[in-house]
N, C-alpha and C positions, 0 to 999 in steps of 0.2 A: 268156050270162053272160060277161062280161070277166075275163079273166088280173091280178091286178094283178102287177106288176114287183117280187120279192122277191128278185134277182138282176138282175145286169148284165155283158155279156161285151167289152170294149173290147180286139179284138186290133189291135196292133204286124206289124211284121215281122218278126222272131224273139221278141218278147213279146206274150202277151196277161195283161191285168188282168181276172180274175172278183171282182165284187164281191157276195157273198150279205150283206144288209143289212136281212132281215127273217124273217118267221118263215117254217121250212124245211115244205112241203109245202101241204096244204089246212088251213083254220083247222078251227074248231069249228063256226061259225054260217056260212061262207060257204066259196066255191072259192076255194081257192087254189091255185099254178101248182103242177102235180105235177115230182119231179124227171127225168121222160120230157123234158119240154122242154128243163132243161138239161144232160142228158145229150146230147142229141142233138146241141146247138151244140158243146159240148165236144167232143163227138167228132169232130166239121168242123176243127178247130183244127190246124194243122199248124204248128208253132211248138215252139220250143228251150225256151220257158222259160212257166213261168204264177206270175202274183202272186194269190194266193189272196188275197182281202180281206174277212176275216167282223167281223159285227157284228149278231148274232140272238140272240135268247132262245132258238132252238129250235125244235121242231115235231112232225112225223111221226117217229118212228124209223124206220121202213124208208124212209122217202122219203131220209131224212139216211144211212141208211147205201149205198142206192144210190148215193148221192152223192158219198160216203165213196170205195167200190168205185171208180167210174167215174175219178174224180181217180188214185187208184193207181194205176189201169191205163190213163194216158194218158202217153206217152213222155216226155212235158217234165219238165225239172226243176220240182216246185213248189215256193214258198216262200207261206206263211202267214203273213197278218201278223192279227191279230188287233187291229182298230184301237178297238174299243168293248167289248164284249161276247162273249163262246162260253159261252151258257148250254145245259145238258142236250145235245140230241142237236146242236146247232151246235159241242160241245166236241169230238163224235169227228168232227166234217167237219172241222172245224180241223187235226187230226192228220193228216190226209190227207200236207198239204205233207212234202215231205222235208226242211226248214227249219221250226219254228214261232218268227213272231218276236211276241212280245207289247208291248205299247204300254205304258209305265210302270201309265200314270194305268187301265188294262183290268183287265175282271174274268173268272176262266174260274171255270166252277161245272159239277158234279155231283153229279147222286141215281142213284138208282134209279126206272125207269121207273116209271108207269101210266097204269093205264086205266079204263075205266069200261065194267059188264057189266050187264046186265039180265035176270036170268033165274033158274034154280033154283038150291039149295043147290050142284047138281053143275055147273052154269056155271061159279059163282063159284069152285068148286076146280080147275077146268079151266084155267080163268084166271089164276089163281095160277098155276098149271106153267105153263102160256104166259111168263108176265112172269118167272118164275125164267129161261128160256132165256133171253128177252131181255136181261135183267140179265148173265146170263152172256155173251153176243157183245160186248155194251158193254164188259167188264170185260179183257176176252180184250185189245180195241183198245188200252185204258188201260196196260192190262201189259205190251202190245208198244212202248209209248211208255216209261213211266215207270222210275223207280229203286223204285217203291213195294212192301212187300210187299204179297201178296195180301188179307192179314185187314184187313192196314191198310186198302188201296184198298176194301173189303167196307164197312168200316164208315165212311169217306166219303160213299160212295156210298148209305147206307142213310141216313145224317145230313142228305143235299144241304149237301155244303162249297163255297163260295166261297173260292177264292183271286185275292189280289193277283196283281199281275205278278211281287211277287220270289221269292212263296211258291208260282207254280205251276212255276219255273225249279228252285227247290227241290224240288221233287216229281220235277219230270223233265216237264212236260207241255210245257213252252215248252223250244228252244234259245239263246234271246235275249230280253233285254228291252232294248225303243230308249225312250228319254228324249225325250220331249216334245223336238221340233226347236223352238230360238229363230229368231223370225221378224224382220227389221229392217225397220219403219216408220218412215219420216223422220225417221231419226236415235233413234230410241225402239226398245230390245228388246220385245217383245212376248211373251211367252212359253205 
């Protein structure tokens, strides 16, 4: 079974550009690249600086949070830019950067996880305390980024809110929002 490329790592000499541009882990119906693969190049990386580049609906949560981990604990300065989308668990790899720059026209969103269980009345309560923890480390990530309070961030996340670029800079999730760059075509802005 083939890897498909839900990431890309283009290093510089004192910069590399990681570009996560699809959904983070294995799907539902098929493999997808676990975050072992790129953690591993990550970790090869001996470079000043990383351009974090997402644009994912999300995925795995432990995949996205190893992912999460790994970027922290890699010496370069990062910065995030956030070119399309940081939906659900692609919103806390986003965070990662120690820069988050959001894209005007971008959207960042958060819930609250799940899952899907099959099994007795006592699973499904098992499960429940499972996803309350989960819920809780996400929330933990969010409040070490944001200005938000906690009941607030609680009931976001219970809601699944979508925010704008100017409204997640307002929250505190993004440090920057960049404006659509004008492009000049023969003599024509292009925007």
């Amino acid at each position: 079974m083939s890897e498909r490329p839900w990431y890309t790592i283009a290093a510089k000499a004192e910069e590399a550009d990681l570009y996560i541009y699809d959904e983070i882990g294995a799907g539902f119906f098929e493999e997808g690249v676990t975050a072992k693969a790129l953690v591993a190049e990550l970790a090869a990386l001996d470079v000043g600086r990383i351009a974090l580049h997402v644009n994912s609906p999300g995925g795995s949560v432990f995949e996205g949070q190893a992912i999460f981990n790994a970027i922290r604990s890699h010496p370069a300065r990062v910065t995030t830019y956030i070119d399309g989308v940081a939906a659900s668990i692609a919103s806390v790899v986003a965070l990662a950067g120690d820069r988050v720059v959001m894209a005007a026209n971008a959207l960042f969103m958060i819930h609250d996880p799940f899952a899907a269980v099959i099994g007795t009345a006592a699973d499904m309560r098992h499960m429940a305390e499972v996803l309350d923890q989960v819920t809780g480390t996400i929330r933990r990530t969010y409040l070490a980024k944001t200005r938000m309070a906690e009941d607030a961030l609680a009931r976001a996340m219970g809601e699944e809110t979508w925010y704008g670029a100017r409204e997640a800079l307002e929250a505190g999730f993004v440090d920057e929002v960049r404006e659509p760059l004008a492009l000049a075509a023969g003599g024509v802005r292009v925007f």
